[in-house]
C-alpha positions in Angstrom: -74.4 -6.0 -67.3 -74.6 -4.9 -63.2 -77.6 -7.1 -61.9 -79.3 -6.6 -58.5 -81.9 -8.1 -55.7 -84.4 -6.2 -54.3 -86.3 -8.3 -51.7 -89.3 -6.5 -51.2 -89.7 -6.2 -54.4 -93.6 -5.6 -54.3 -93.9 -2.8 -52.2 -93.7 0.7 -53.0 -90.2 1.0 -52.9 -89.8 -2.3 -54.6 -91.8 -0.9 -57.8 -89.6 2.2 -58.0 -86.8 1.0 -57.0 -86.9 -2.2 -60.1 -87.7 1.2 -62.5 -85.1 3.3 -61.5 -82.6 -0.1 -61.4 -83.8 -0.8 -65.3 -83.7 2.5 -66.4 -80.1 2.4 -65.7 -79.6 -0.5 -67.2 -79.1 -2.5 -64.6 -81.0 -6.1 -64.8 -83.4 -6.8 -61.7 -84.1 -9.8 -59.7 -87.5 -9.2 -57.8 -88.1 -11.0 -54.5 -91.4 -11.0 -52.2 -94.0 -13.4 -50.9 -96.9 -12.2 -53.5 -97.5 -10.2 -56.3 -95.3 -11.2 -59.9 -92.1 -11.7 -58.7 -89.8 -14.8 -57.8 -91.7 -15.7 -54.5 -89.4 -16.5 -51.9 -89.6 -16.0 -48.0 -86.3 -14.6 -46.7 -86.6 -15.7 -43.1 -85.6 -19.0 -44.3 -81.9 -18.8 -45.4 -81.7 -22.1 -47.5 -83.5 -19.9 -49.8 -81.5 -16.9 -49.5 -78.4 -18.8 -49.9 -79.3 -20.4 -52.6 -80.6 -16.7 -55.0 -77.5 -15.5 -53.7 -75.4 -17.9 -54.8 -76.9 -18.7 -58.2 -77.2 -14.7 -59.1 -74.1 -13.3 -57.3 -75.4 -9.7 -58.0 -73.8 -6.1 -58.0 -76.0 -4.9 -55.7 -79.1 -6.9 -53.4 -81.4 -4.5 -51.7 -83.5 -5.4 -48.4 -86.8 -3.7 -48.2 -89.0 -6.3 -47.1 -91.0 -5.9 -44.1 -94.5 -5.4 -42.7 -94.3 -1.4 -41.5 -95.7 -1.4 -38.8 -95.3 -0.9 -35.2 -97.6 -3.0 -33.5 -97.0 -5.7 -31.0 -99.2 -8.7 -32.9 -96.3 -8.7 -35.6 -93.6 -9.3 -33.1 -92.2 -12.3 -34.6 -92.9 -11.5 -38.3 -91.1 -8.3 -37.7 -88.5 -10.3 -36.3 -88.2 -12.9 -39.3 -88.2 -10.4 -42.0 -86.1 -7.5 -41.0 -83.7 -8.9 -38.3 -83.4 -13.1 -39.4 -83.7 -11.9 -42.9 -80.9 -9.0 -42.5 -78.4 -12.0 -41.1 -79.5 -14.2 -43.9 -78.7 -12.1 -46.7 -75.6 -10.8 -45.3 -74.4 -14.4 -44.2 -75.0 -15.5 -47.4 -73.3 -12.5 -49.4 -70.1 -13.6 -47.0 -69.8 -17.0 -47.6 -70.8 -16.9 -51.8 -70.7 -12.9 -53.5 -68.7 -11.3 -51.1 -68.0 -8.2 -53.8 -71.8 -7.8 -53.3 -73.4 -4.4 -51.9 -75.6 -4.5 -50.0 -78.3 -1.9 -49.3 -81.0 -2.8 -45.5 -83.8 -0.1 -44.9 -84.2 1.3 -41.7 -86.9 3.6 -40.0 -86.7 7.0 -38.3 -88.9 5.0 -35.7 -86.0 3.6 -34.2 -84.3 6.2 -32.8 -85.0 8.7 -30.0 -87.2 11.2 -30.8 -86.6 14.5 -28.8 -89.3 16.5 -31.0 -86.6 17.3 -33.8 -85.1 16.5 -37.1 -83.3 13.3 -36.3 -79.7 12.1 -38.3 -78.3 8.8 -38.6 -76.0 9.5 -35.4 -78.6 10.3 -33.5 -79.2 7.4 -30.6 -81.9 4.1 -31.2 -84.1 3.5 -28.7 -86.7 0.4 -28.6 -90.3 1.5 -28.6 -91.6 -1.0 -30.3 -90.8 -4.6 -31.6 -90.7 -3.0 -35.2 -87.6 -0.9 -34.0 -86.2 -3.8 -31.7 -85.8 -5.2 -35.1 -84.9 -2.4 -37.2 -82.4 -1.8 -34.2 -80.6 -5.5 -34.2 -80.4 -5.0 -38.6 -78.2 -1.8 -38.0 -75.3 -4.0 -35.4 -76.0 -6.7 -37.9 -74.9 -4.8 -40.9 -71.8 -3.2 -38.8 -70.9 -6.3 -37.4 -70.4 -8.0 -41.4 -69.0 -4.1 -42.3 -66.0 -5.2 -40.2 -66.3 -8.8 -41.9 -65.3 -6.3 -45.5 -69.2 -6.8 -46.6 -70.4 -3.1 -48.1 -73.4 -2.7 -45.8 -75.2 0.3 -46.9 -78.3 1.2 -44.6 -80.9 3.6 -45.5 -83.0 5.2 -42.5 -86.7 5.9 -44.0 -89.6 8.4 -43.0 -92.9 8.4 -44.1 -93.1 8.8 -47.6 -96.0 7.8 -50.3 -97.0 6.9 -53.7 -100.5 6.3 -55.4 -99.5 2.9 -55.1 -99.3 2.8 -51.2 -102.1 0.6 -49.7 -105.1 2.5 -48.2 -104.8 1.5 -45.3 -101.9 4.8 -44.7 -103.5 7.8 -43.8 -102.1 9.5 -47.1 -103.7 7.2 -49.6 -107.1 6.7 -47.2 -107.0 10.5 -47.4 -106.4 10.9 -51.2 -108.7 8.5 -51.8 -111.4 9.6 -50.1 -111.3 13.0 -51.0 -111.4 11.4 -55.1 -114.6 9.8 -53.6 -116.5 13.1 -52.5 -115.4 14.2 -55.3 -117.7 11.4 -57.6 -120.7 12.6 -55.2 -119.7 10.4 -51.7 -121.2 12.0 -48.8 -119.9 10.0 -46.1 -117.4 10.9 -43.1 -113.6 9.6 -42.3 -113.0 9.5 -39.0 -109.6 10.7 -37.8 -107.6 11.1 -34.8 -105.1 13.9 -33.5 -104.8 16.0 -37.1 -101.9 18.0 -35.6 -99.2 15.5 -35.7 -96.5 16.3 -38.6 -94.6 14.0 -40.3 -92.6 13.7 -44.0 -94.7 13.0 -47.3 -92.1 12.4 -49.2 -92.7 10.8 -52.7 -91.3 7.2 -53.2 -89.8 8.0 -56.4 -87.5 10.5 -54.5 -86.6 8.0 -51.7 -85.5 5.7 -54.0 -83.3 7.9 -55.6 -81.6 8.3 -52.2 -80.8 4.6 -52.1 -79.4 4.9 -55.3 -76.8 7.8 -54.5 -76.3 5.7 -51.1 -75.0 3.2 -52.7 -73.3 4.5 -55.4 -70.7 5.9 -53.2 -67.2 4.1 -52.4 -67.0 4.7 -48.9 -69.8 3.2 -46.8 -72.8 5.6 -45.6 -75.5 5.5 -43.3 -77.7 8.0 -43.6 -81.7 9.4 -43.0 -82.9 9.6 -46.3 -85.8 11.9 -46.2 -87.7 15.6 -47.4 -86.2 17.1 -43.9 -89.9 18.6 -43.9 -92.7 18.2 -42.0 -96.7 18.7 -42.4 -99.7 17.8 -40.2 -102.3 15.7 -41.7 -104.4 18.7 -41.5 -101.7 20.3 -43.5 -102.5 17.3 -46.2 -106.4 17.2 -45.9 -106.3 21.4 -47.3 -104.0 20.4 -50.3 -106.2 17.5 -51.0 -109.6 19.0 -50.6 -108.4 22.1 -51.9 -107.8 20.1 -55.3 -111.0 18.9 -55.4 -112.4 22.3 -54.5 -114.3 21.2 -50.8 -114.2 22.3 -47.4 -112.8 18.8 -45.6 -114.2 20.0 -42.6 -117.6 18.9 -43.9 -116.2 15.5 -44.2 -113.8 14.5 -41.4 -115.1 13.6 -38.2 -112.9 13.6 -35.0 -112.0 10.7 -33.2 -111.9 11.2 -29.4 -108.7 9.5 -27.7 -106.8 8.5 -30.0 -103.1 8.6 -29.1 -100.5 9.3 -32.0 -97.4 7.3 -31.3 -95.1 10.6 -31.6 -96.0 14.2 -32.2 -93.3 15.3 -35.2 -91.2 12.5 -37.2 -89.0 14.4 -39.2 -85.5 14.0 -40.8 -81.8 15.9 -41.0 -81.0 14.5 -44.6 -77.9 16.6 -44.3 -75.7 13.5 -45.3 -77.6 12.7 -48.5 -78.0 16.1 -49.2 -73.8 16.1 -49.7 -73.9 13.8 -51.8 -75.7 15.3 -54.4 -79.3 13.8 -54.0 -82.3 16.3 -53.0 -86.1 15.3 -53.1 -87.9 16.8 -56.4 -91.5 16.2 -55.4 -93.0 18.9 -53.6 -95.9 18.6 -50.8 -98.1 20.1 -53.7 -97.2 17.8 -56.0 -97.5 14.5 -54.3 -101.2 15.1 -53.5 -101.8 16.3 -56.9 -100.4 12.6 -58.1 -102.2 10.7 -55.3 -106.1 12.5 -55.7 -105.9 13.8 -59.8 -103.4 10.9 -61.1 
């Protein structure tokens, strides 16, 4: 039987990813700080070394990470994605060498010149998140020369019902379920005009899976390759519910969206057989009816 390693394993991506992994019959090793899983921190390599050495899987996947851009999380950024990319890989080197490995990347680490970006497309560091992201990528192609299969995955926003509130997507669906039950308070939201992916989870997952499925070595976006604003997302959740979000959503003066489009070029993926089957539609009819 293959076996695999998802770090990350409780996360979105984790969840799907361990289903799609069993349903192919593949068993699963789930990794991550909370939730049921084997709870492991994979900054510290002692750790990593030692999973890796004892399971020797087909396939270890590194999704763990706190997504988000802001400065405060500098050095858990840091620890996760960039120390925990060199751990894994060091340790797939020196103990499973005939391992593949799969790191997740973000579209937020590249330039963004207001179109659909690819993997060849250039990085550049606006953040610490992408600093990180960034140093993961010459990791991975540093150990690729080493004759470790390095896989890496560049994500855009995508969502599940699952996702924590705290995204716009779910803190939208959920509060249009809310006026839906008889709520009459207000979200407040800033710029409603910026677009960006909602792709489904389920789908994205998928894409890791074709990714690494392949015998050559691919980097590649894996994304929808379409955008919508959130105001775009408000009318296909309030129109399920049958109210007028404008009733509901207040402005927020000021607010200053970190890009205006975020969009991919999933031509690469796309060649390889894998295209997205959630719609727009359907994904908010999952995340406000269930």
């Amino acid at each position: 039987m293959r076996t695999a390693v998802i770090f990350g394993a409780n996360g979105q991506d984790g969840h799907y990813l361990h289903e799609l992994l069993i349903s192919e019959g593949i068993a699963v090793t789930g990794v991550s700080r909370s939730g049921p899983w084997l709870h492991m921190d994979i900054g510290k390599y002692a750790d990593v070394e030692a999973l890796v050495r004892e399971k020797r899987p087909d396939i270890i996947f590194h999704l763990a990470a706190n997504s988000t851009t802001r400065h405060d999380v500098l050095f858990e950024n840091h620890e996760t994605i960039s120390t925990g990319t060199f751990n894994v890989l060091e340790a797939v080197k020196r103990h499973s060498p005939g391992t593949k490995v799969f790191l997740s990347g973000s579209g937020l680490q590249f330039h963004n010149a207001g179109r659909p970006i690819k993997e060849t497309d250039p990085f550049e560091a606006t953040s610490p998140y992408a600093v990180s992201r960034i140093q993961s990528v010459y990791a991975a192609r540093y150990y690729r020369s080493l004759g470790i299969q390095t896989y890496f995955g560049y994500f855009f926003n995508h969502d599940s019902p699952i996702r924590p509130e705290r995204h716009m997507s779910n803190k939208i669906a959920a509060f249009a379920r809310r006026i839906a039950a008889g709520s009459s308070e207000t979200l407040e939201i800033g710029d409603m005009t910026v677009r960006k992916e909602w792709g489904f989870a389920g789908d994205i997952v998928r894409g890791i899976y074709t990714l690494v499925q392949q015998d050559d070595v691919y980097e590649a976006t894996i994304g929808t390759g379409l955008a919508y604003s959130i105001e775009d997302w408000l009318n296909e959740c309030f129109a399920l519910i049958g109210r007028d979000w404008r009733q509901y959503v207040v402005h927020r003066p000021g607010f200053v969206p970190e890009y205006d489009i975020l969009c991919s070029d999933p031509t690469t993926l796309r060649s390889l057989g894998w295209q997205p089957q959630v719609s727009f539609a359907d994904l908010a009819r999952m995340m406000v009816l269930g």
